[in-house]
Structure formats: C-alpha cells, structure tokens
C-alpha positions as CSV (number, residue, x, y, z in Angstrom):
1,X,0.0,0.0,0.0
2,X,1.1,3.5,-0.8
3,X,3.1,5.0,2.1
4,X,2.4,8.3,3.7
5,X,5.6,10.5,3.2
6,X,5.9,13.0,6.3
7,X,7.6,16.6,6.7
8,X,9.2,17.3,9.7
9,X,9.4,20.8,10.5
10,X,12.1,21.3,13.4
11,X,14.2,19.0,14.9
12,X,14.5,19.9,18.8
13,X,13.6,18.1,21.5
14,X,10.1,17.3,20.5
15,X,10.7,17.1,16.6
16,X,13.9,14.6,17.5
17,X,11.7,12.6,19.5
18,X,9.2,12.4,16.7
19,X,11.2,11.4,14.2
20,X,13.3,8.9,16.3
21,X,9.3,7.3,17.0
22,X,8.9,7.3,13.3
23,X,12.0,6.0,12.3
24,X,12.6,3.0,15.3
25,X,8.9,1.8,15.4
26,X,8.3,1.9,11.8
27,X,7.6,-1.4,11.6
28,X,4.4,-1.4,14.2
29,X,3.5,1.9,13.0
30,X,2.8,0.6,9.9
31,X,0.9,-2.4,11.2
32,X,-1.3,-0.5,13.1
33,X,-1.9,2.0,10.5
34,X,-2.6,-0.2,7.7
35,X,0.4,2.0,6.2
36,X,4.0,2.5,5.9
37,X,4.7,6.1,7.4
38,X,7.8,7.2,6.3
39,X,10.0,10.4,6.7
40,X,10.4,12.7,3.2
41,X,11.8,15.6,4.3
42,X,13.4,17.5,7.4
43,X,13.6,21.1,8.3
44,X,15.8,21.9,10.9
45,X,18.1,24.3,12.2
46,X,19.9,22.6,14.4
47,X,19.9,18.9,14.8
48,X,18.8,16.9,17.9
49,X,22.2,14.9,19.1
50,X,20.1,11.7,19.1
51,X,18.5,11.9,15.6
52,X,20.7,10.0,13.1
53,X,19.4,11.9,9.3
54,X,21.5,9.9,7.9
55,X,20.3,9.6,3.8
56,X,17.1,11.8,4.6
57,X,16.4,14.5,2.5
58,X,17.3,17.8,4.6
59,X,16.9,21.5,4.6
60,X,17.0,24.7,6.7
61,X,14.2,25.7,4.7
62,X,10.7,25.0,6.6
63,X,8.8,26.4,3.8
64,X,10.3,24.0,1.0
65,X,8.5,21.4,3.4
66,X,5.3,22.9,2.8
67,X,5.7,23.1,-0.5
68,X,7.5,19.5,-1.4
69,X,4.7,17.9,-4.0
70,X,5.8,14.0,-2.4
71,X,4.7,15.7,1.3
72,X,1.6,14.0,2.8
73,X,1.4,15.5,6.3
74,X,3.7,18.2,7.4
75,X,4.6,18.0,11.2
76,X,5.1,21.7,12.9
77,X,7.3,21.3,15.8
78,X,8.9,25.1,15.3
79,X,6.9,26.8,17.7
80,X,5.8,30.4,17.2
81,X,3.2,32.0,16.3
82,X,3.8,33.8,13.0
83,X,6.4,31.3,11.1
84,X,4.5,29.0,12.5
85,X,1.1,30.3,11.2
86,X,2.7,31.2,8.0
87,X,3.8,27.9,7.5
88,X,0.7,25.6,8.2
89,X,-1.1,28.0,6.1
90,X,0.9,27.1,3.2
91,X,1.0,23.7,4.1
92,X,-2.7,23.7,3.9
93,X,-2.9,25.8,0.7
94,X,-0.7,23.2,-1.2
95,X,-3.3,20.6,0.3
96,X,-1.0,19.0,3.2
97,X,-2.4,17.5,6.0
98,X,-0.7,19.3,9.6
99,X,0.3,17.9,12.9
100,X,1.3,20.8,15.4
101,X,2.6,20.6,19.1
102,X,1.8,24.4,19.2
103,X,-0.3,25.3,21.7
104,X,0.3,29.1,21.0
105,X,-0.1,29.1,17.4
106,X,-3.9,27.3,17.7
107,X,-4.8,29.5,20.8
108,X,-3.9,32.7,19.0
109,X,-4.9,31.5,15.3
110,X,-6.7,28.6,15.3
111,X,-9.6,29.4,14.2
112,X,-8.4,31.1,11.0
113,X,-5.9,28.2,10.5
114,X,-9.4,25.6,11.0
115,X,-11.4,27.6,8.4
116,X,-8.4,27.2,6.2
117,X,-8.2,23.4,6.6
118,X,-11.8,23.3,5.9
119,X,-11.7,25.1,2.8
120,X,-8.9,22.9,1.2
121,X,-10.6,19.3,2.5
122,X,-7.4,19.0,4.9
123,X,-6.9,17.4,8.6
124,X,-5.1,20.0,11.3
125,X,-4.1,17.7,14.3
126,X,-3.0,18.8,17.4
127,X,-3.5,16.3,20.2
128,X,0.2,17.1,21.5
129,X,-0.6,20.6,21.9
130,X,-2.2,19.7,25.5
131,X,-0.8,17.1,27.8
132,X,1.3,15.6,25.1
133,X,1.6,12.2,26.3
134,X,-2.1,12.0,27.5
135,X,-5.4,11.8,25.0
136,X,-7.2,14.3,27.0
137,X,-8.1,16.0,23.3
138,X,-9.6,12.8,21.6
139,X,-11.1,12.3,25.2
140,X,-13.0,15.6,25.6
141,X,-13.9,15.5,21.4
142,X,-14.7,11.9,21.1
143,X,-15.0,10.0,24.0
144,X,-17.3,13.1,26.1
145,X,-19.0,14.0,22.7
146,X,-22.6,13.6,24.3
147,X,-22.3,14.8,27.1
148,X,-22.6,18.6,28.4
149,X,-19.4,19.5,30.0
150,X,-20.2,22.4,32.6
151,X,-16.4,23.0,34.1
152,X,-13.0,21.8,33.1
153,X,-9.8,22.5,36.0
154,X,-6.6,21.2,36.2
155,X,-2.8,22.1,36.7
156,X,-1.6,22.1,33.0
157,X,2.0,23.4,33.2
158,X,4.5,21.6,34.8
159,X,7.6,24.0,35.4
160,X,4.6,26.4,37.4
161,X,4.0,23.1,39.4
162,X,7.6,22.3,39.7
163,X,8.2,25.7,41.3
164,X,5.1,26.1,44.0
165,X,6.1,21.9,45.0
166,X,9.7,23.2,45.8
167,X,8.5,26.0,47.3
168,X,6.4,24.5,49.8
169,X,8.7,21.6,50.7
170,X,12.0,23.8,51.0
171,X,10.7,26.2,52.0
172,X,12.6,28.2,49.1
173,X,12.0,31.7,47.4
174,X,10.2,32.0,43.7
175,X,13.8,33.1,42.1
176,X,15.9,30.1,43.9
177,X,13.2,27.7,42.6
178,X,12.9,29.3,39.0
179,X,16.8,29.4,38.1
180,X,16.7,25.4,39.7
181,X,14.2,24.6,37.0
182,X,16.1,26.8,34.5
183,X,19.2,24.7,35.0
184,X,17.4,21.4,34.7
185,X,16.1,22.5,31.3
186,X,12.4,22.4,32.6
187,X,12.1,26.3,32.5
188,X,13.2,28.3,28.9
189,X,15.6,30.9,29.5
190,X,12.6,33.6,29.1
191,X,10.0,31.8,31.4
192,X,7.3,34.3,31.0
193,X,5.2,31.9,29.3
194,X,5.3,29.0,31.9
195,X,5.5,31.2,35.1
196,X,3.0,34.1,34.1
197,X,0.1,31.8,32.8
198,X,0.1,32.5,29.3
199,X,1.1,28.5,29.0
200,X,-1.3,27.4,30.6
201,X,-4.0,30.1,29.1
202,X,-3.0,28.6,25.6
203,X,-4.1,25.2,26.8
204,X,-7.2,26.1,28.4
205,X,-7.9,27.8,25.4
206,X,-7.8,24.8,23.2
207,X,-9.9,22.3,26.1
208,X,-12.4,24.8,26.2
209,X,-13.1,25.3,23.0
210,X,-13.4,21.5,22.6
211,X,-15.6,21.2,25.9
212,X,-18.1,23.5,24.9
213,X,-18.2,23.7,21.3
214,X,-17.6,27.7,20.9
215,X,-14.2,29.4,18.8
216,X,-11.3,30.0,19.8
217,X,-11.1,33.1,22.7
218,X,-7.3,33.3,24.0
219,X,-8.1,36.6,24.2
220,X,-10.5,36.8,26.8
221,X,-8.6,34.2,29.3
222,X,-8.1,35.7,32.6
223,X,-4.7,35.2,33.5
224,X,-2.4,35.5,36.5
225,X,1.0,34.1,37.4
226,X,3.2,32.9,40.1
227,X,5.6,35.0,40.5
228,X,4.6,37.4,43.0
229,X,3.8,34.0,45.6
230,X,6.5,34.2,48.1
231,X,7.7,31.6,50.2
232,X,5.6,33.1,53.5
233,X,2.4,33.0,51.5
234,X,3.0,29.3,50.3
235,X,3.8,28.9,54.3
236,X,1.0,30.4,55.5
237,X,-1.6,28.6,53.1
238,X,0.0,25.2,54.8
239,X,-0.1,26.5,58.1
240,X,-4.2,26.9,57.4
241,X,-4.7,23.2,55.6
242,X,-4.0,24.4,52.1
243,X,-1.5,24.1,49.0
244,X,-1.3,27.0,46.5
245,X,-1.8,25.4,42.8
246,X,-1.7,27.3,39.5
247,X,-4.4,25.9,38.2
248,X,-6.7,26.6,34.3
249,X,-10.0,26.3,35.5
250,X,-13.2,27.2,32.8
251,X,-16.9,26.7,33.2
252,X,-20.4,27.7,32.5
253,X,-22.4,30.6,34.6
254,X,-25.5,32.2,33.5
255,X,-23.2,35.0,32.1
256,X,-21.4,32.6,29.8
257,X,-18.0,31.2,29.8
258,X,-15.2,31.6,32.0
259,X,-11.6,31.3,31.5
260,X,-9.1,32.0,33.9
261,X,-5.7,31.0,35.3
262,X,-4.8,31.9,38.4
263,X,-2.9,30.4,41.5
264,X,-5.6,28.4,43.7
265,X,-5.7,27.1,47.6
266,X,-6.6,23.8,47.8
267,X,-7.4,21.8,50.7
268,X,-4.5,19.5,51.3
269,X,-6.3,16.5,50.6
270,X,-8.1,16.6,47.7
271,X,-5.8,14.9,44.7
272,X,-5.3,18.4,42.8
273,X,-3.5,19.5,45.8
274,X,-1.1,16.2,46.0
275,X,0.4,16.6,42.0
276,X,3.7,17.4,42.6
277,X,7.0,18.4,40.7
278,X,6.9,18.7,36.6
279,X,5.1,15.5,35.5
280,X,1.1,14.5,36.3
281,X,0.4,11.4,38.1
282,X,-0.8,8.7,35.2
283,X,-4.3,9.5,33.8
C-alpha cells in the first residue's frame, strides 16, 4: 500500500523525539496503521544529538516542506506563532495534512488556520498541543461527545508546578526555585510563558473550545502568574490546611464562559493538591 511520506518541521527536542518514534517503530506503526509512514523531508536548524538523518532528504528551509509535492502530512514542531502560522497555512494551501505541538499558534490562530483546513478538505491535528503524552483532546472530542461539560480544571503546566512543590517543601524563594528549574532544562531561559500563565492560558484555550463547542477566545482568558507568591504566602496557606496550585480552570455561569488561570488554595487532601513536581500522576 502507498506510504504516507511525512515533513518534519524542526528537529529539537520534541521534533527529535518524533522522528526517532517514526523512524525505530516503523515497523508497528505501519501495522497498526494499515500503512508504511515514512520520513520525506526535514527542516531543521539545528539537529537533535540523538537523531541520526543519515540519507534523509534535509533542509534549513521550513517552507520547501510545505511546499514539497511528495509531502503528505507536514509536522510543525517550530513553535511560534507567525512562522509557524505562515507555514501551516501554506502547508494547507498546497493541500498537506498538519500535525502541530503548538499550543500558542492554535490558541492565537486557530480558528483562521481551521477555516483554512476546511476550505482545502485538509486534517489539522493537534492532540500534543495539550498534555502531550495524554489523549485528553480525543477524550474531551470523542469519547465526552454527548455529554454537556459544565467546568473543566486542572494544573496544565509543569515547570509552574515544579516551582510552588519546591516551594512548599524547602521552603525556598520563587527566584531560587525558577533558576533550579532553569538549570534542569524544565524552565526556557525567558520563562514568562510557563511562570506568568500565558502557558497554561493557551491550553485552556484549546480544552475549552473542545468542551463546549464555541471558537477560539485566547483573548479573553483571565490570566495571573506565580511570580509574586512568596515563600511566607506558600507557608502560611500550609499553616491553614491548604497548598497554592496554578491551576486553568473554565466553566459555565448564567453570564457565559469563564476562563481564567490563576494560583488556587486547595485543601491538602483533595488529589489536585497532591500533584507534585513537573510530571502528572498517570491518567
């Protein structure tokens, strides 16, 4: 059967893992898929040091990807929002199915980037975009398709968590905690993103949209961040029962929707308030 021939768009941590995935499991992949899935082209500009491209057709040039005629599916793992945009939207123009990671670039323009898929009879997947290693997308879509969701909530960036668990059991300031995670390569060097919410505002974003069935509305997320909790106020909330969690939380009122991020107290015994460090207990 005719293989699907994939572009991979960025080669980092996530794009290396993807293609080592494609490229060491090939043989089950296809199996399961009824297809060989194979690897056409790369764009990269710098190479992961576990990704071996050895005799794979390479470029620095994301936007020859797009436009490659033997590309079935183009994978955007750049990041970004207006490369990134640029680039799916010519993907989808030359009638390429897209996989994204981006959480920003489907927050911010998804909708237009949707409409566009729509138009050209194209797929726009973007289950990794939230949670990547859990379904929680196909879940909410697919799985909780009948039902009327009424609130979502969760902790859905880990370097935030990271930083409030250290916090609370060292004892340790915001800054000492934030240049730990820095170090350990679970913080970028510009965290505004993770520790100011706008992560986790770009994930909410996408669940909500799914829960409920409305567009896109990064725009009107409440958001707050984390770095003006100090160690006394992370003491104090244990000292009364409760543990300070950054948590997305959306749901229905008789005004509409809301969407907010914001650092929570939660009773020290309900589960929320027992996910610690960067990764979520298994779902």
């Amino acid at each position: 059967m005719k293989p699907v021939r994939v572009g991979i768009c960025g080669l980092g941590t996530v794009g290396g893992g993807t293609f080592n995935v494609l490229t060491r499991n090939a043989d089950d992949i296809a199996r399961r898929a009824g297809r060989p899935i194979v690897i056409e082209q790369v764009a990269h500009r710098s190479i992961h040091p576990d990704c071996d491209i050895t005799g794979i057709n390479a470029t620095s040039d994301v936007f020859e990807v797009a436009t490659n005629p033997n590309v079935d599916v183009l994978v955007e793992l750049i990041g970004g929002y207006d490369i990134a945009r640029e680039l799916v939207l010519t993907a989808i123009e030359n009638g390429k199915h897209v996989v994204t990671a981006n959480k920003a670039l489907i927050a911010v323009h998804g909708n237009e980037i949707f409409k566009a898929a729509h138009e050209k009879g194209v797929i726009v997947a973007f289950e990794a975009a939230v949670a990547g290693g859990i379904p929680v997308i196909k879940s909410l879509r697919e799985g909780l398709g009948a039902n009327r969701i009424e609130w979502v909530a969760g902790i859905i960036n880990g370097t935030g968590n990271y930083i409030l668990t250290h916090m609370r059991d060292e004892g340790r300031a915001f800054e000492d905690v934030l240049a730990e995670a820095q170090a350990l390569g679970y913080a970028e060097s510009d965290p505004t993103f993770d520790v100011e919410g706008i992560d986790a505002a770009h994930k909410l974003t996408i669940l909500a949209s799914i829960a409920y069935g409305v567009p896109l509305q990064f725009e009107k997320a409440f958001t707050e961040g984390i770095s003006r909790i100090t160690a006394e106020d992370v003491e104090q909330a244990d000292n009364l029962g409760y543990v300070i969690k950054h948590l997305g939380i959306s749901k229905r009122t008789d005004q509409g929707l809301e969407l907010r991020v914001h650092p929570t107290l939660i009773p020290k015994e309900r589960l929320l308030a027992n996910v610690h460090g960067v990764k979520m207990p298994s779902r």
